[in-house]
C-alpha positions as CSV (number, residue, x, y, z in Angstrom):
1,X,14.7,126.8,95.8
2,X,16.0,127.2,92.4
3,X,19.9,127.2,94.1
4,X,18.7,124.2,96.1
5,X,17.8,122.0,92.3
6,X,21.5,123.5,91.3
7,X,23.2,122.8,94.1
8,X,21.9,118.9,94.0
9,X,22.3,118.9,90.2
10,X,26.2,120.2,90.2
11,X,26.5,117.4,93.2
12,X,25.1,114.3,90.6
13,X,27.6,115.3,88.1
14,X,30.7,115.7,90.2
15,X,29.7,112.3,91.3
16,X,29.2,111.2,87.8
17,X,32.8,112.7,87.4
18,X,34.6,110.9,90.0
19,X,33.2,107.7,88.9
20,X,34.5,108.1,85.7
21,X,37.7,109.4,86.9
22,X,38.3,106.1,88.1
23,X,38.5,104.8,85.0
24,X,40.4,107.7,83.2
25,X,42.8,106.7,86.3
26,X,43.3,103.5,84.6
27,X,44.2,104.7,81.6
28,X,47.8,102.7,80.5
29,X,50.7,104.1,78.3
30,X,52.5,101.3,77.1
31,X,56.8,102.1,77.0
32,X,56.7,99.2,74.3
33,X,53.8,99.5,72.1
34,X,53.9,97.4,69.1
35,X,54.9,99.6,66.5
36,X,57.0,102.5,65.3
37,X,55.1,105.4,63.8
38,X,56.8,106.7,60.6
39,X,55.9,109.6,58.9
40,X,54.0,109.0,55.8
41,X,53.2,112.3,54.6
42,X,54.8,116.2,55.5
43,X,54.0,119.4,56.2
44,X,50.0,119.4,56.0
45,X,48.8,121.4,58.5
46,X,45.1,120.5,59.1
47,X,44.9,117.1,57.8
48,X,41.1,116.1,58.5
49,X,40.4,112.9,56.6
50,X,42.1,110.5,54.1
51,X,41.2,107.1,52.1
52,X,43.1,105.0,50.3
53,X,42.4,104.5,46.3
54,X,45.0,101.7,46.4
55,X,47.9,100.4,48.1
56,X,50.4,103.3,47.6
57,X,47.9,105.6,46.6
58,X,45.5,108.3,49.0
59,X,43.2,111.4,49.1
60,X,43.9,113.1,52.1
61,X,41.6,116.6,52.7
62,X,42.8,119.3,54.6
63,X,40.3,121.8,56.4
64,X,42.2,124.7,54.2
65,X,40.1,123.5,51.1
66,X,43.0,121.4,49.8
67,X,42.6,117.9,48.4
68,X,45.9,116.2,48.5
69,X,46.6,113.4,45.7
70,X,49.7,110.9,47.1
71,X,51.0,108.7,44.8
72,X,54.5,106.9,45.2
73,X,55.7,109.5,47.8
74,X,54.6,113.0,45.9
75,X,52.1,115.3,47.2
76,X,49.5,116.8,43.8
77,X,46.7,119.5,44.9
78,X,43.8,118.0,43.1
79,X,41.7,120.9,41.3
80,X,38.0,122.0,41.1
81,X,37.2,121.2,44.3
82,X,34.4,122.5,46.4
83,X,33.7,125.9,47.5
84,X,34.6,125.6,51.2
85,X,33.3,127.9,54.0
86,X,36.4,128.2,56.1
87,X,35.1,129.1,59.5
88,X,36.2,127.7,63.0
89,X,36.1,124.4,63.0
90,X,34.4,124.5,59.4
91,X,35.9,123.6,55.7
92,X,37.0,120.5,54.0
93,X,36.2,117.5,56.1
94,X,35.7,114.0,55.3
95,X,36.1,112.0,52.3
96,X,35.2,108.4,51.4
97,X,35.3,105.8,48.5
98,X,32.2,104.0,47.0
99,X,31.8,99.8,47.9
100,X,32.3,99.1,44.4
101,X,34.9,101.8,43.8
102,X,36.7,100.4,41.5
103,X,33.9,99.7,39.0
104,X,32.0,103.1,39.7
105,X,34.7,105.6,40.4
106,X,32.5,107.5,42.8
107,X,34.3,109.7,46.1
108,X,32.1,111.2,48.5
109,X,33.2,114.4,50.6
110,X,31.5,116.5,53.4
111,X,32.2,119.7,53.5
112,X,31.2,123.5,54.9
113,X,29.3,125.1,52.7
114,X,27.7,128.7,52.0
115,X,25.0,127.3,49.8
116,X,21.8,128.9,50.7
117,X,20.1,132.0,51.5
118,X,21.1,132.4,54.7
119,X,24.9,134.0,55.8
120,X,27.1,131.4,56.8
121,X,27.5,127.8,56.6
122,X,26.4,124.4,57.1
123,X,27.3,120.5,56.1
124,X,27.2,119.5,52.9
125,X,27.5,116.1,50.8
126,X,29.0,115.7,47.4
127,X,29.6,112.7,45.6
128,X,32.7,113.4,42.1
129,X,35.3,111.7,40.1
130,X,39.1,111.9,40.1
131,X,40.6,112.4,36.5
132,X,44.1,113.8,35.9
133,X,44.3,115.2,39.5
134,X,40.6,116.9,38.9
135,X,37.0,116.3,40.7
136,X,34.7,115.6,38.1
137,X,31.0,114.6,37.4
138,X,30.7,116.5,40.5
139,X,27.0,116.4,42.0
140,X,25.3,117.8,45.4
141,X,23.8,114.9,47.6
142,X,22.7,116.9,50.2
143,X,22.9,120.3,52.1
144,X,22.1,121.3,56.0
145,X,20.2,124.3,56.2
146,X,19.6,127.0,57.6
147,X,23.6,128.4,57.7
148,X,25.0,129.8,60.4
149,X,27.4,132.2,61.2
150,X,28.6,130.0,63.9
151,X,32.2,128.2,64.0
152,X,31.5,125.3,65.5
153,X,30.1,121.5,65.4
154,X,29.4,120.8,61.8
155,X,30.6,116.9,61.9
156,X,31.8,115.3,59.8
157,X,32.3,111.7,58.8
158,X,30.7,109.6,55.9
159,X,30.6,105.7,55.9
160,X,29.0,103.0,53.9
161,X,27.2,99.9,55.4
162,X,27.7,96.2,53.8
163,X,23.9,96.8,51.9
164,X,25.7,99.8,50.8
165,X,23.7,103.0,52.2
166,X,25.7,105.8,53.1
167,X,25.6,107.5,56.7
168,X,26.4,110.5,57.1
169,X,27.3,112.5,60.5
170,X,26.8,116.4,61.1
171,X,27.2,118.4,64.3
172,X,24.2,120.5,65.8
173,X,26.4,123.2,64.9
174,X,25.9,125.3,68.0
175,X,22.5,125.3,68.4
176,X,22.3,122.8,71.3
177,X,18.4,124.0,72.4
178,X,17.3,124.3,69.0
179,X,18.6,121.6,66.7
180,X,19.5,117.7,68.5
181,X,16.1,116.8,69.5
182,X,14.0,118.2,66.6
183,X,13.5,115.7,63.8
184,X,12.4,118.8,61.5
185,X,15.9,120.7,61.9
186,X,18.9,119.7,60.4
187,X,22.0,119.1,62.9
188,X,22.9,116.9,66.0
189,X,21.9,113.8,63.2
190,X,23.2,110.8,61.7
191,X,21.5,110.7,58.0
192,X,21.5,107.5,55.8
193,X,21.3,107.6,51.6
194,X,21.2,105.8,49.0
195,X,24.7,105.7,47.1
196,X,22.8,108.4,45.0
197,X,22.0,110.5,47.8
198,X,18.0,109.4,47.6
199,X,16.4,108.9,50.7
200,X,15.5,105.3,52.2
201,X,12.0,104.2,52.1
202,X,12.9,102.5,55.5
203,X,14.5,105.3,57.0
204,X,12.4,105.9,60.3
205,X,11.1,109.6,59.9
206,X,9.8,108.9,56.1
207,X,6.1,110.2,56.4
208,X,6.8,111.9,59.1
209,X,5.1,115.6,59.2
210,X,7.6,118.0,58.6
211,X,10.7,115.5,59.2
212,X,14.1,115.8,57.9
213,X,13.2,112.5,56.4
214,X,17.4,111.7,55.6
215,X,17.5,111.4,59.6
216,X,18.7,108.2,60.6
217,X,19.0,108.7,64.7
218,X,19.4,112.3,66.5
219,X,20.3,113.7,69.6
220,X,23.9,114.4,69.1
221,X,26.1,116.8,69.9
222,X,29.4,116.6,67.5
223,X,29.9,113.6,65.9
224,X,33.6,113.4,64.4
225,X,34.2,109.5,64.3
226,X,32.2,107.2,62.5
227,X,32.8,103.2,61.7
228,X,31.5,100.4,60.2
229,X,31.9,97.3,62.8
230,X,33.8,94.9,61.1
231,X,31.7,91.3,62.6
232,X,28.2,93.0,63.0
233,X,28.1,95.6,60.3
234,X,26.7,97.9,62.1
235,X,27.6,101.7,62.7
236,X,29.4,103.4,65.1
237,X,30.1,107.0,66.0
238,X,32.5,108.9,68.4
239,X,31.2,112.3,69.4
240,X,32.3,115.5,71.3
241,X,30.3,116.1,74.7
242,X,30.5,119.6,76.5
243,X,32.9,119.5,79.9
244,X,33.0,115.7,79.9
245,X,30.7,113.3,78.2
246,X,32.3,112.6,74.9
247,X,30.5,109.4,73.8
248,X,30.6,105.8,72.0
249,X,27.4,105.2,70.4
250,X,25.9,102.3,68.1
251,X,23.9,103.8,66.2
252,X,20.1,102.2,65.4
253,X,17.7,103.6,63.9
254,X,15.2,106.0,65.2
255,X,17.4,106.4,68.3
256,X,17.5,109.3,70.1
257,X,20.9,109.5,71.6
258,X,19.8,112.4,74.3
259,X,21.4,115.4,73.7
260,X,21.3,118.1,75.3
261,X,18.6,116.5,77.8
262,X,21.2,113.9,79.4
263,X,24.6,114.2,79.1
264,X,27.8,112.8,81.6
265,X,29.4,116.5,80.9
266,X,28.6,120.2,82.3
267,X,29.1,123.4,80.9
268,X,32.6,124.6,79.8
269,X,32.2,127.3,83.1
270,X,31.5,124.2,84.9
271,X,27.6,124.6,85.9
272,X,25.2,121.8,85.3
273,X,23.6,121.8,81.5
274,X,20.8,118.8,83.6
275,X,20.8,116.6,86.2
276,X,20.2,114.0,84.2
277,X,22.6,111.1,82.6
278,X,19.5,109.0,81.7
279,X,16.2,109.2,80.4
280,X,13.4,106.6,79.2
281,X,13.2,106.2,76.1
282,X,16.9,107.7,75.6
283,X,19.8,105.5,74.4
284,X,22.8,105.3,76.2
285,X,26.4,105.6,75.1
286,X,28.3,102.1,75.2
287,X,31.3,104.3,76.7
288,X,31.8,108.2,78.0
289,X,35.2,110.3,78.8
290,X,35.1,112.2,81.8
291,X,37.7,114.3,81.2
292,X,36.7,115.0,77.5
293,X,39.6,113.9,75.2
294,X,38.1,115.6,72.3
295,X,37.6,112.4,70.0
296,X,37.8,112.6,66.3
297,X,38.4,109.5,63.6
298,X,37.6,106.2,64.7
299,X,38.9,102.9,63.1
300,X,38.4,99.3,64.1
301,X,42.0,96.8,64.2
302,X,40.7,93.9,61.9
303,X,43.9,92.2,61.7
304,X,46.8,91.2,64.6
305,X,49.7,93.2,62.4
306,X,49.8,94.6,66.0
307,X,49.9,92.3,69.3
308,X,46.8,91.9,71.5
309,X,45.0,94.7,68.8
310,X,42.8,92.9,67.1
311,X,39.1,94.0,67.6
312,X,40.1,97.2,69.4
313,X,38.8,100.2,68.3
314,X,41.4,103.4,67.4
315,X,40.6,106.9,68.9
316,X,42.4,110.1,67.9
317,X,42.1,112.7,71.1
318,X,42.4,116.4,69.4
319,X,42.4,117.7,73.4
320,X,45.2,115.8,75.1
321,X,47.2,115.0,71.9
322,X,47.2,111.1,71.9
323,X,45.1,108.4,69.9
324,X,43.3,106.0,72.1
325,X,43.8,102.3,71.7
326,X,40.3,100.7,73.6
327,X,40.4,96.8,73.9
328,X,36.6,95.5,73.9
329,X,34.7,93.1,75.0
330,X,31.8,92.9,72.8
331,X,30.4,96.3,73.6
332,X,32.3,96.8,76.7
333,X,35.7,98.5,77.1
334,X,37.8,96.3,79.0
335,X,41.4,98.6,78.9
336,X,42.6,101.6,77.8
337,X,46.0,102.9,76.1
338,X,47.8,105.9,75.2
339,X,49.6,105.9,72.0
340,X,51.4,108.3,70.1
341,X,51.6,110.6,73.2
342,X,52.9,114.6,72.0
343,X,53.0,114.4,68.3
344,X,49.6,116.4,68.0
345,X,46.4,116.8,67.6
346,X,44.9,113.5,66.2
347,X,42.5,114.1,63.5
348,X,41.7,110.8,61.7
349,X,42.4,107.0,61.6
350,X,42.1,104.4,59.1
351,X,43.6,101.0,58.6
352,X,45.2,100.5,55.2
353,X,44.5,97.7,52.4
354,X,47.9,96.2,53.9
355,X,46.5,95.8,57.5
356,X,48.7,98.7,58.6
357,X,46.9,101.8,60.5
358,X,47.6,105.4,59.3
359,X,47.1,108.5,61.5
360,X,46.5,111.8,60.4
361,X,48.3,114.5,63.1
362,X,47.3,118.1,62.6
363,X,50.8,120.2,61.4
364,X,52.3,116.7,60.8
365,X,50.8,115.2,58.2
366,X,50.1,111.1,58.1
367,X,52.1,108.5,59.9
368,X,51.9,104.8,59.3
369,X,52.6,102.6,62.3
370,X,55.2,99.9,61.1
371,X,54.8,96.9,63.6
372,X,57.7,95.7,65.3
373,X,59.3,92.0,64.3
């Protein structure tokens, strides 16, 4: 009997598979695209997230533990950084600027740390100053526990809303039975903050028994991508699935987003992790991959610097070695493109105060996409 459930569960996800492969079949690589990608920055090997502090002027982390300072075409290694716990897929991950940056100086950084009793790692948030190529003022926001000696899924990416709370992704770092689905467990979350790293009154698990009460949604797997959307405001994440079933999620709150108790993908050996792809009171993904690409940074086009871009959404693939241009309508993908096919591993996207997108390619560095007259 119990072959009998597998047998008919492996069949639902093949079928799931083939569907989907239909629309990976569709999947255009334009012999024109709009731009020529330059390259920015050299010789970083793991560049993992950047933001700009003005027009000529970015942060760029590196998983290593480096902080890179550019400034009118020279690399600085900023100093005092964090203690990073260089594991896998752990280190220095994402950075991000303060709304009102300009007037408060504050930078915000995820990161794997060893904090804690326990051997290992897990996420944590920091908020600092940069003087004279030096973190400053540097203060602890928040820290997943318990570590783990485990290399894989910690996140990350940080982003603000327009009222200005700060979310904040991290992966369930392994523990797929253990961590997605239980409010009172950090991991397989999206957390919200004040800019000061206090927690929400509104958040939806406050006076909740035993919640994680920084929990905005849960029931992810690996959330690398995370974006503001530029007409609604709201938030958006990107996130790796197992065998298949990376996902596009908008995230509300409350929301459980399923993992690992429906899912598009299978185990990497290729068995069935459920027979389920939906579940009541489970939220569905706006979009899956079947094939996984392995999606990581996530940036909306705001501006039409390139042809027919505007209001896409920009998707590095860290599996196939491409970033992913996906046209939309509303919350629908409509078409999909390959861009900067074999230069690398994509690792993060952003578009620039000049309207101009910038790509960070592992053991490249950073391109900018010059569009074509």
């Amino acid at each position: 009997m119990r072959n009998s459930v597998l047998t008919i569960a492996l069949a639902a996800i093949t079928l799931s598979y083939s569907c989907a492969q239909d629309i990976e079949n569709k999947v255009d690589t334009p012999t024109n695209p709009p731009y020529t990608a330059q390259l920015l920055i050299d010789e970083m090997q793991s560049p993992w997230g950047l933001v700009f502090l003005s027009a000529n002027e970015l942060l760029i982390t590196d998983k290593s533990g480096e902080l890179i300072h550019f400034e009118n075409g020279k690399k600085t290694v900023v100093k005092n950084t964090p203690e990073v716990y260089t594991r896998g897929q752990g280190g220095l991950l994402d950075i991000e600027l303060h709304p009102d940056y300009e007037n408060t100086g504050w930078i915000y950084i995820s990161y794997a740390s060893e904090e804690g009793e326990e051997k290992g790692g897990h996420t944590a948030l920091m908020r600092c100053k940069l003087n004279n190529n030096t973190l400053t003022n540097k203060e602890l926001l928040y820290k997943a526990t318990p570590n783990t000696t485990k290399g894989q899924h910690f996140g990350s990416r940080i982003e603000f809303d327009n009222d200005g709370y700060l979310y904040l992704s991290i992966g369930e770092r392994g523990a797929r039975d253990e961590n997605p689905q239980d409010i009172t467990r950090d991991g397989g979350k999206i957390y919200r903050f004040y800019d000061d790293g206090g927690i929400p009154e509104d958040n939806p698990f406050v006076g909740k028994e035993g919640a994680k009460t920084a929990i905005y949604s849960y029931g992810h797997r690996n959330p690398q991508g995370l974006a503001k959307h530029p007409e609604t405001g709201e938030i958006w994440d990107n996130e790796h699935g197992p065998k298949g079933g990376d996902e596009i999620n908008v995230i509300k709150a409350g929301a459980n987003y399923g993992w690992p108790l429906v899912t598009y993908g299978v185990n990497y050996s290729g068995t069935p992790i459920t027979d389920k792809t939906e579940m009541e009171g489970m939220t569905q993904p706006i979009h899956y991959w079947v094939p996984s690409i392995a999606p990581s940074g996530m940036a909306f086009v705001t501006t039409d610097n390139y042809k027919g871009w505007k209001g896409s959404i920009l998707v590095g693939s860290l599996k196939f070695q491409y970033m992913e241009r996906l046209q939309m309508e509303g919350t629908k993908v409509v078409k999909r493109e390959k861009l900067m096919t074999d230069l690398g591993r994509v690792r993060d996207i952003k578009e620039g105060p000049d309207g101009l997108i910038y790509v960070a390619v592992e053991g490249k560095g950073i391109y900018k996409l010059v569009p074509k007259a």
